[in-house]
VOMARVO-724255 format. One record per residue (C-alpha): residue in one letter; x, y, z. Coordinates in steps of 0.001 Angstrom, whole numbers, plus 500000, padded with zeros to 6 digits. Example, Ala and Ser with C-alpha at 12.3 -4.5 7.8 and 13.67 -1.06 7.14 Angstrom:
<pts>
A512300495500507800
S513670498940507140
</pts>
This chain:
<pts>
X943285571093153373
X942910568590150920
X946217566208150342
X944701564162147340
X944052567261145762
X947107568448146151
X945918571257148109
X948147573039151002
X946707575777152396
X950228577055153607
X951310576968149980
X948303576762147800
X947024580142145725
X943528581211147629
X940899582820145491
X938030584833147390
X934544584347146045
X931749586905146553
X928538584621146302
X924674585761146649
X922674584200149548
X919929583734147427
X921702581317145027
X922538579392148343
X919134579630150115
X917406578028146950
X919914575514145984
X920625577526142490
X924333577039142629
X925459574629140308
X927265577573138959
X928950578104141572
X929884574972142677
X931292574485138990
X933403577617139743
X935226576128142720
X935237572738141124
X937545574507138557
X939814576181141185
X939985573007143087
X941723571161140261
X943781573725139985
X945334573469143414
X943833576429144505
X942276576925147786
X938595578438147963
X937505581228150362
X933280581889149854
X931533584463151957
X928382585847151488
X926011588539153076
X922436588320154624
X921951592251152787
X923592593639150195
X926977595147151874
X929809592253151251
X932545594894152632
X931968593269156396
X932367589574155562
X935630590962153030
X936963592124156706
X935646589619158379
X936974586366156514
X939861587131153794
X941894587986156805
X943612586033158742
X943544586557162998
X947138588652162196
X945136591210160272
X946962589224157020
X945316588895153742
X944606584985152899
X943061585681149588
X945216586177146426
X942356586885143487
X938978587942144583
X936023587166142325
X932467588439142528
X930535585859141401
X927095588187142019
X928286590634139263
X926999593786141247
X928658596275142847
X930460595114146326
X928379598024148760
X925111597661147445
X924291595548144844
X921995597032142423
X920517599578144998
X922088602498146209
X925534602050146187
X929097603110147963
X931855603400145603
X934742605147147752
X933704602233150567
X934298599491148341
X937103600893147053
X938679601897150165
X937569598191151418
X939607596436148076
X942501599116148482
X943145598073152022
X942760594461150495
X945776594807147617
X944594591901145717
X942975591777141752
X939171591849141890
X937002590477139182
X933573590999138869
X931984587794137052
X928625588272135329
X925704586095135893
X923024586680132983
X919672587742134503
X917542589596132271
X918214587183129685
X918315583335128800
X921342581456127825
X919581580908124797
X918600584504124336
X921807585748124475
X923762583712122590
X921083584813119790
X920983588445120624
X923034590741118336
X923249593297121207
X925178590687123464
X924574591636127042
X921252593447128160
X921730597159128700
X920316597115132007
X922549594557133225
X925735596309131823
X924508599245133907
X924081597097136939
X926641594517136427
X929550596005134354
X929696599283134606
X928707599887138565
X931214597473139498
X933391598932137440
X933108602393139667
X934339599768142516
X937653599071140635
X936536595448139373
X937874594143136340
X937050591256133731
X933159591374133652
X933244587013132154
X929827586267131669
X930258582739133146
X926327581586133740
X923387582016132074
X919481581419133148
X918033577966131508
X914842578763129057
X912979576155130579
X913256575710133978
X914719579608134604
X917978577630137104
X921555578993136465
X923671577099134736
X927707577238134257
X929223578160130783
X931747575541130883
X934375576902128536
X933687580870130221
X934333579242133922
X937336577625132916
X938383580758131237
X937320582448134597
X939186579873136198
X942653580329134443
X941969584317134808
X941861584227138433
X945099581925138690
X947121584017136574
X946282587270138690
X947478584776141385
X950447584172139754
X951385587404139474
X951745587741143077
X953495585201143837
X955925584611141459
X959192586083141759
X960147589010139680
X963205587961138279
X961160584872136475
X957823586825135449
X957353587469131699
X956427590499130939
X955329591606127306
X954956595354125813
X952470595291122460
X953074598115120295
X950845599289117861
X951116600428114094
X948321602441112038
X948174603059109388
X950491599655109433
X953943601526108119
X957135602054109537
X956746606103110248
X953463604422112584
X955122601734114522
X955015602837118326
X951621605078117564
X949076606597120690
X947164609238121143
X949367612206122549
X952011609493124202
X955770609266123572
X955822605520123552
X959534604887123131
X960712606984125659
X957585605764127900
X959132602465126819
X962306603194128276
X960648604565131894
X958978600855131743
X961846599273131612
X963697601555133970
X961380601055136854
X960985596980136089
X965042596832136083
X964717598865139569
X962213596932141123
X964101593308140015
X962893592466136888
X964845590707133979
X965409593215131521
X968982591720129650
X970717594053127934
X967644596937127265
X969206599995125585
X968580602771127872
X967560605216125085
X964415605687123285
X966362605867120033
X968079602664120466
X964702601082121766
X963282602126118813
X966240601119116649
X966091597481118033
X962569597323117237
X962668599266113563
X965940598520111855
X967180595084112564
X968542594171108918
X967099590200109608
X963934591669108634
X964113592378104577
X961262589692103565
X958273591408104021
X959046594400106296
X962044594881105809
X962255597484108561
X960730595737111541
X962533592890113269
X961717589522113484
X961219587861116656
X960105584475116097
X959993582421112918
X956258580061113210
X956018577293110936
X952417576724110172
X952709573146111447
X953753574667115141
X950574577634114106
X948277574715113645
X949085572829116654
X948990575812118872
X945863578059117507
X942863576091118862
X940781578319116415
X942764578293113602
X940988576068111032
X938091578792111821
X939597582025110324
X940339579667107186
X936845580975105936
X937926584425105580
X941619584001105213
X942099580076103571
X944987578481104691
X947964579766106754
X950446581225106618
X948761583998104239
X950200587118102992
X950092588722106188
X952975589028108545
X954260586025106555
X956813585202104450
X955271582696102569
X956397579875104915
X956533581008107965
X953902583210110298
X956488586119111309
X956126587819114819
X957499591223114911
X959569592488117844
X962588592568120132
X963735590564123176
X965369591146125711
X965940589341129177
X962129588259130648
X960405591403128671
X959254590923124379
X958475594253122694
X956002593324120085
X954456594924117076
X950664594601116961
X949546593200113748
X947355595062111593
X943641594026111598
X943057594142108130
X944363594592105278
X947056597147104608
X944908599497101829
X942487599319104903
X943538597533108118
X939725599024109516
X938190596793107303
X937658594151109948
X936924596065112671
X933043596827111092
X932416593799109160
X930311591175111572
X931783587788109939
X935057588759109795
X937875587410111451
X941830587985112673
X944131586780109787
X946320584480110762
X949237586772111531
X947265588276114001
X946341585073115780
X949709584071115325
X951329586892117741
X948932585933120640
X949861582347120459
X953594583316120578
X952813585659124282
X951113583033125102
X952386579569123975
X955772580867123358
X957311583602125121
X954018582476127837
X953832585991128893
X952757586537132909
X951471589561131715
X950641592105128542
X951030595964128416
X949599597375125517
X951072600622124867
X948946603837124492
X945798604535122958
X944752602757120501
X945162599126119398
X943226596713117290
X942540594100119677
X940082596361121910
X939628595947120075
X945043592928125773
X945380593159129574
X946849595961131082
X945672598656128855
X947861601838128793
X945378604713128236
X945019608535127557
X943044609963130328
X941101611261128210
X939200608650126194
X937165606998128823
X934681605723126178
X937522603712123762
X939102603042127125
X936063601369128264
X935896599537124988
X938973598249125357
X938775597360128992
X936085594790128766
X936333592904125165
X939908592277126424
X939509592103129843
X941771594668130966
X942740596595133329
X943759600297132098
X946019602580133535
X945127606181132818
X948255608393131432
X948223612481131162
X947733613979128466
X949531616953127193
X948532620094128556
X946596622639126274
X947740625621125854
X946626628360123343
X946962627817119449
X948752631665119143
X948440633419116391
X950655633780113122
X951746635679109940
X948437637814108472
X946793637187111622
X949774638158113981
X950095641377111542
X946497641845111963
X946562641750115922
X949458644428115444
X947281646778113387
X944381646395115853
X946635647362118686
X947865650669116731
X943989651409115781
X943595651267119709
X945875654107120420
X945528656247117376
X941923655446116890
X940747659498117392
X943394660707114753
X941090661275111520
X944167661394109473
X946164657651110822
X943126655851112404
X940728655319108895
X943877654246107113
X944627651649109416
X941109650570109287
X941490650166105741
X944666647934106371
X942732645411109094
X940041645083106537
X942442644351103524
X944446642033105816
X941408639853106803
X940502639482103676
X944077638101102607
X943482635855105853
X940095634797105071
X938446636253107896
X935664637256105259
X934696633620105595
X933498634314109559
X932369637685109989
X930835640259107541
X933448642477106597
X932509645764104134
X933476645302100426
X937460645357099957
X936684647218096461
X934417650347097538
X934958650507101298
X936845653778102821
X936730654247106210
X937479658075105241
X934368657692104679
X932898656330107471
X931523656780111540
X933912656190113594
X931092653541115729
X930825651820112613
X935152651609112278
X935088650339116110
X932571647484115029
X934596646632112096
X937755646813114674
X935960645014117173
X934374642012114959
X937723641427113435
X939383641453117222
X937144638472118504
X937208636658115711
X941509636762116061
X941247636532119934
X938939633267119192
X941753631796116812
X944546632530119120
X942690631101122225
X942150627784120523
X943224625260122737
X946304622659121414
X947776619716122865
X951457620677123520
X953700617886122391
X953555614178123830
X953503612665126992
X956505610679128875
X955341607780131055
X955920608872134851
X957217612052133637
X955097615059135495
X954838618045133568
X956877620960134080
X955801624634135707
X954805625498132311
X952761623116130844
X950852623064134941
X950213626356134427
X948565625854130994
X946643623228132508
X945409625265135485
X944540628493133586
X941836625973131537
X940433624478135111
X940767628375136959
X938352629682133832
X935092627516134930
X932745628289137623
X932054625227139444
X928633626293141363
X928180622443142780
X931239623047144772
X930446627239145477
X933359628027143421
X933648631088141347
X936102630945138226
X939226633754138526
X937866635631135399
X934356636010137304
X936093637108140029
X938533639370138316
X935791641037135976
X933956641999139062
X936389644016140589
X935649646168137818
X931638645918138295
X931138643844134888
X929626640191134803
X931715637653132755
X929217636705130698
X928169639660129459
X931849640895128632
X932285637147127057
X928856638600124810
X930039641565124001
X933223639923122685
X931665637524121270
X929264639955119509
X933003642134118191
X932222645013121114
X935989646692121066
X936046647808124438
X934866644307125861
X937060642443123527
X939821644406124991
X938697643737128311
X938058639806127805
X942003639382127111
X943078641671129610
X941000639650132333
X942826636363130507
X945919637283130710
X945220638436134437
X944425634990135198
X947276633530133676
X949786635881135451
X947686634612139195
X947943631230138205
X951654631580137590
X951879633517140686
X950569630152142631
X952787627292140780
X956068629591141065
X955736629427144217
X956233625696144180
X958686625237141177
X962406624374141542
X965555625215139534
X965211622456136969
X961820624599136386
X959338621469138099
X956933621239140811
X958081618677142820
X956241619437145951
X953581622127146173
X953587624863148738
X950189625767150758
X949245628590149593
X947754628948152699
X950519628519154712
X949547630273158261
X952926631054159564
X953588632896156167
X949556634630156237
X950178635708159968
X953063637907159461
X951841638792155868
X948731640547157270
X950954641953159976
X952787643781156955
X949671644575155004
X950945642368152194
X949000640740149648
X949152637478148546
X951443636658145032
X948418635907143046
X946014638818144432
X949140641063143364
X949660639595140067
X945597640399138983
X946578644114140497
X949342644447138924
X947510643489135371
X945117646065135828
X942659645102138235
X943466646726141926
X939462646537143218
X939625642405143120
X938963640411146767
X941671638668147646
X939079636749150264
X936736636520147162
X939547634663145476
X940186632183148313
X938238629171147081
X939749629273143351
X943341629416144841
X942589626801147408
X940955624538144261
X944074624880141962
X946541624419144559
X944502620645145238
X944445620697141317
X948424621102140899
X948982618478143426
X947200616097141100
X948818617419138172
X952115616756138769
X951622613469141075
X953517610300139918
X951751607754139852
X951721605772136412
X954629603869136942
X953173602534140285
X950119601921139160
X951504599884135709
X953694598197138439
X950975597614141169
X949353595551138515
X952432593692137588
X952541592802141030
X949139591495141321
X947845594668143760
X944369596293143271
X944749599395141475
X942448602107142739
X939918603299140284
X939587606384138777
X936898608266136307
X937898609188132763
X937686612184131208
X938793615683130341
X941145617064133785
X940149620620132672
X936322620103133372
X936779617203135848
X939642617759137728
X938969614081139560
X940423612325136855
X943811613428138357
X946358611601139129
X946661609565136604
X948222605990136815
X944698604384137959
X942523601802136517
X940191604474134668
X936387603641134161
X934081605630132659
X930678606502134722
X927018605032135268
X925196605138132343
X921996605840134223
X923103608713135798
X923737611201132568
X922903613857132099
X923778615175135489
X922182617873137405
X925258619934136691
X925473619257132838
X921517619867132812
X922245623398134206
X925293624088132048
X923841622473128900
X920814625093129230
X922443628041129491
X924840626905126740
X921638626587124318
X919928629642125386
X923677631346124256
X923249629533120798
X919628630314119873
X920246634033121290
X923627634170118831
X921376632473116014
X918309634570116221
X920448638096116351
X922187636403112834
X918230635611111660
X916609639013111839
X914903637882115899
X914119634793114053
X914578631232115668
X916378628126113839
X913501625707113215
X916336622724112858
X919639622131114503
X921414619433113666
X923489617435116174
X926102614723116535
X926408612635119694
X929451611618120671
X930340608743123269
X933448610206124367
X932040613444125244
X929428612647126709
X931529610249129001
X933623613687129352
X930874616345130234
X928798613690131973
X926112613897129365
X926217617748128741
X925591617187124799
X922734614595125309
X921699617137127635
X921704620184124864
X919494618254122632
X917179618132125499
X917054621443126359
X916580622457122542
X913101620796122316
X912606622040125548
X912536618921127917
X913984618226131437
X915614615205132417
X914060613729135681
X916198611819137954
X915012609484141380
X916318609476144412
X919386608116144057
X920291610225140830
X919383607816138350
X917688609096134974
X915297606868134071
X912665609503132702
X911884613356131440
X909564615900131469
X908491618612129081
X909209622158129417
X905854624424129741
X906024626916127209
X905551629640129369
X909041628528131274
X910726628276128111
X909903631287126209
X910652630161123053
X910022627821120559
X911057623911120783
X913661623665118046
X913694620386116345
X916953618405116449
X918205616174114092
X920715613339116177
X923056611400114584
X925250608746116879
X928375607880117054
X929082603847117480
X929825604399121033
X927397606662122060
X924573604305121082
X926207600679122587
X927631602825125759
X924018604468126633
X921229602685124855
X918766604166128024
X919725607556126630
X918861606656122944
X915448605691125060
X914980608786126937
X915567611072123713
X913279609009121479
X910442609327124424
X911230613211124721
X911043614014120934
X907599611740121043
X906411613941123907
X907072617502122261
X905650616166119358
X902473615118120611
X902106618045122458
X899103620141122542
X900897623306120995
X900823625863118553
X902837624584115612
X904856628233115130
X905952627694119122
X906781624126118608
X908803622750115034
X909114619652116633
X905340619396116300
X905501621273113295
X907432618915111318
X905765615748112268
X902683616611111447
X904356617876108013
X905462614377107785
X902765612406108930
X900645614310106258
X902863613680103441
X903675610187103801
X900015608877105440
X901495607864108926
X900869608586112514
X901691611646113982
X903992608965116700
X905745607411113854
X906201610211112067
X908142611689115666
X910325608651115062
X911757609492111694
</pts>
């Protein structure tokens, strides 16, 4: 209570702070005595606790309560930037979650430099040490924390922390807003939506990756007028959303399809943009030819009530608006920095949605964001400070087939039933191979010469492997998987587009969690392993191409079986049936009745499968469908609005990692240090022992000396390293993890384990893939040097082979040759 500070405690905003003993024991805390300093002249009352180990959960129950079991705290801040159940040990993710959930207030994880100097970073080109955004970004980001500030740094000379004034008044004002949020009343909160445009064109405004974002729009402002909100006199149509937004006639200056919001002199621009005299150098003087009209600095956009729908300026130019995203010393133009001063001078926004994947200012809190692009989503998260809310994506469902290739699957199934007629069967041999050649199939698999070839003339085993190679390579084309449309905003899918989902998650074995995948199960009843009928498609076998779709479409017609069950009239699940329901199993025994999915696989053609065998698969899509269709975006976007702690949630692909369901959470990606996993390591070899099996048969027995590779950040964020872990596995090296699962070295493969070669692998990057997991980039760099170096025959190790090719021609070590 502090009257001359204007401080109430009965009316006063209270921000928690998370401090570390150490800091306090040694007198190092002039950073965070400048901290509450800040607060305190804000009017805000300060709450510090700290812990004697490194579990703060106890002291969070302990003293942001008050003796009611009421919360006291409105922001929470961790000023020790590690995770809250602990630190940079071993840590407890669903604790601290569970902990912050029961909590329901924003938490911010600050970030203390440690492994650096003030002075060090603010010269460093990589920015934060990659260590420390293991430990201190992305750990605590596995917690649910958001806005990773770097706030204090370590002095060169005397190694004491000291405050970044501007970043702890930014800190400050970051932890008062969340505040805000809470406690201001709905009906007066600002809320703005940021669209964006790219390429920057009319046919682009309202653009993200498989999202709907008008009628998403429209759910938005459904649920804000619901819950209280001002939304004036929002259409309550996508299309006259859209319209408001697109064809206003006021705007015929420079885009003369977007509407113009607000008119800025450059005078007001000036006066407003703190750092506006410093884009001058790439942009001269405003206004510019960007979102200008030669006078004025033109904000795109529509208002109406307490919520602005605004168009996202382009980042660059309009021949190309990337151009500033990869050059280091450029800048926004003016335009762009114009449209933030508006939210915030201006309209003075509460709070900023950004609509869908992507943007260029990731490149604006509250990030909408498909669920899966963990690795852009992570991007955008922390240069902007965001929280982002995970939305589905479209379910994938197979790419069919179509003209030639339609006609072709036709002729193939006529060859299968007149196949033994010597007079019909060659004939229509001759038709498949004229027909892939008018579809290009010669391309992809080695078809006999269109001019001489009569099957007439030929075996009828050589006509089935023509059949059969043609077959897979169709069956492969038609099982493509395609995103199906575009996602709604709090829209669940429907029975059909569940089902597409679930067939893709029912197809993988998942051995971590001693779960067989339906076609394992279903091939089985028939006494064949999956992967050898999915190599003997592969390889154009007829019989086992046949067999592969049959044991598809099997599993399609069981997982149908399962979400029919559950569906409605208006054909949507909206609450799903056990299919374990014991009332319904008791008298089902009783009547020797099988369960709908066990008779669906019988009725397709396979009456030997287990329907106890199948147990575990059922009982894992049934969980699954309850994700799928759960609604929880519009909570989640709303939770945030509301200044609640939204629980966290991984990114990824929902196929391959079904936890990424529901969506509507505040997505992160993973720890760094813990890719690959055990799982991917397992996967990722069998995958490459499939490859160099499929390449040697196409070689004469002969092994690939090179393989080139791409590494991808999303991916890998995906798969949890499964690609990083392929490379690995073609030189023939192990990834080693501790005890607590972090990989932090590897090991080489004897030969006599491998029995092969070590193929050498030629790695390119992607952007993200080397910022996102620099200790990767390590690990491969010290495996490549260890295959190299090893004492090995050069014809059972290219890796080896090559360097010392290279180390001879250009007069280097046999090391930096390893490091080409």
């Amino acid at each position: 209570f502090c009257p001359d500070a204007g401080i109430d405690p009965k009316t006063a905003p209270t921000i928690g702070l998370v401090l570390q003993k150490s800091h306090i024991n040694t007198k190092d805390d002039t950073h965070y005595v400048s901290l509450i300093s800040e607060l305190e002249s804000r009017g805000a009352r300060v709450v510090s606790i700290y812990s004697g180990g490194l579990d703060f959960s106890g002291p969070v129950e302990e003293y942001f309560y008050d003796a009611n079991g009421k919360a006291i705290v409105d922001t929470v801040i961790n000023l020790t930037g590690f995770a809250l159940v602990g630190g940079p040990a071993s840590q407890d993710h669903a604790k601290a979650a569970k902990v912050l959930k029961k909590l329901n207030r924003p938490y911010m994880c600050a970030v203390p430099l440690v492994f650096q100097s003030f002075e060090e970073w603010q010269a460093s080109e990589l920015g934060l040490h990659p260590i420390q955004v293991a430990l201190q970004v992305s750990l605590p980001e596995i917690d649910g924390a958001i806005e990773p500030i770097i706030y204090a740094g370590r002095e060169g000379a005397t190694g004491r922390s000291v405050p970044l004034a501007d970043r702890v008044n930014l800190l400050a004002d970051r932890a008062m807003k969340w505040a805000t949020l809470r406690s201001k009343p709905k009906v007066d909160k600002k809320i703005a939506i940021t669209i964006f445009s790219f390429p920057p064109d009319k046919g682009n405004v309202g653009t993200a990756a498989y999202l709907d974002v008008f009628d998403s729009i429209k759910a938005v402002l459904g649920q804000l007028k619901k819950e209280g909100y001002d939304v004036g006199d929002a259409p309550d149509s996508k299309e006259a959303i859209m319209a408001s937004v697109l064809d206003d006639p006021e705007a015929k200056i420079s885009s003369p399809d977007l509407n113009v919001a607000y008119r800025m002199t450059t005078d007001e621009y000036y006066e407003k943009t703190p750092y506006a005299t410093d884009l001058e150098e790439n942009w001269g003087p405003a206004p510019g030819n960007l979102n200008s009209d030669g006078q004025n600095l033109l904000v795109y956009g529509k208002q109406f009530g307490n919520v602005f729908i605004g168009v996202q300026p382009s980042f660059g130019y309009e021949g190309d608006p990337m151009r500033l995203l990869f050059a280091k010393s450029a800048s926004p133009h003016h335009g762009f920095a114009a449209y933030y001063t508006y939210l915030e001078k201006i309209f003075q926004a509460d709070a900023v949605l950004h609509f869908g994947t992507h943007g260029s200012l990731e490149f604006m809190p509250a990030y909408l964001y498909a669920a899966n692009n963990p690795s852009e989503a992570t991007i955008a998260k922390r240069r902007s400070y965001s929280a982002t809310v995970s939305y589905l994506t479209p379910p994938a469902e197979n790419a069919g087939l179509y003209k030639g290739l339609k006609e072709l699957k036709e002729l193939i199934s006529s060859y299968q039933g007149l196949r033994e007629n010597e007079g019909r069967g060659p004939a229509i041999v001759n038709s498949i191979v004229s027909t892939s050649y008018t579809c290009n199939l010669d391309k992809d698999i080695d078809l006999p010469d269109l001019e001489t070839y009569d099957a007439k003339d030929d075996t009828a085993e050589r006509r089935d492997d023509i059949v059969g190679k043609v077959y897979a390579q169709i069956m492969q084309i038609e099982s493509r998987l395609l995103p199906c449309g575009l996602h709604t905003v709090g829209v669940p899918p429907t029975a059909e587009e569940a089902i597409a989902t679930l067939v893709n998650i029912a197809q993988l074995d998942r051995p971590e969690d001693k779960i067989e995948g339906l076609p394992r199960v279903i091939a089985s009843s028939v006494g064949r392993d999956i992967n050898d009928v999915y190599r003997n498609n592969n390889a154009g076998v007829l019989k086992d191409v046949e067999l592969s779709e049959k044991i598809t479409m099997a599993s399609r017609e069981a997982v149908r079986a399962l979400v029919m069950q559950s569906t409605d009239s208006s054909g949507r699940v909206k609450e799903v049936k056990s299919a374990f329901d014991e009332m319904g199993a008791f008298f089902g025994n009783m009547l020797g009745q099988k369960k709908p999915w066990t008779k669906a696989i019988v009725e397709a053609g396979f009456p030997g499968v287990e329907e106890e065998r199948l147990a575990p698969v059922i009982a894992y899509l049934e969980f699954c469908l309850k994700q799928v269709v759960a609604n929880n975006e519009l909570p989640g976007i709303m939770e945030l609005l509301n200044g609640e702690f939204l629980m966290p949630a991984p990114g990824g692909d929902p196929i391959r990692n079904p936890d990424v369901l529901p969506t509507g959470r505040n997505m992160h990606a993973l720890d760094p240090s813990a890719i690959p996993t055990t799982a991917a390591v397992e996967i990722s070899e069998q995958v490459v022992e499939k490859l160099l099996e499929k390449l040697a048969q196409e070689n004469d027995g002969a092994f690939p000396e090179s393989i080139a590779f791409t590494l991808w950040g999303t991916d890998n964020i995906k798969t949890y390293g499964e690609s990083l872990a392929q490379v690995l596995a073609l030189v023939g090296v192990r990834p080693v993890a501790d005890s607590i699962g972090r990989v932090n070295k590897v090991e080489l493969i004897p030969l006599e384990e491998l029995g092969r070669p070590r193929i050498d692998v030629v790695v390119s990057c992607s952007g993200v893939f080397r910022d996102l997991f620099i200790n990767q980039m390590n690990l491969l760099d010290r495996g490549i040097k260890m295959a190299a170096e090893a004492d090995e025959p050069p014809e059972m190790n290219f890796v080896r082979k090559h360097a010392m090719e290279q180390a001879e021609e250009m007069g280097v070590s046999l090391r930096d040759a390893a490091a080409r």
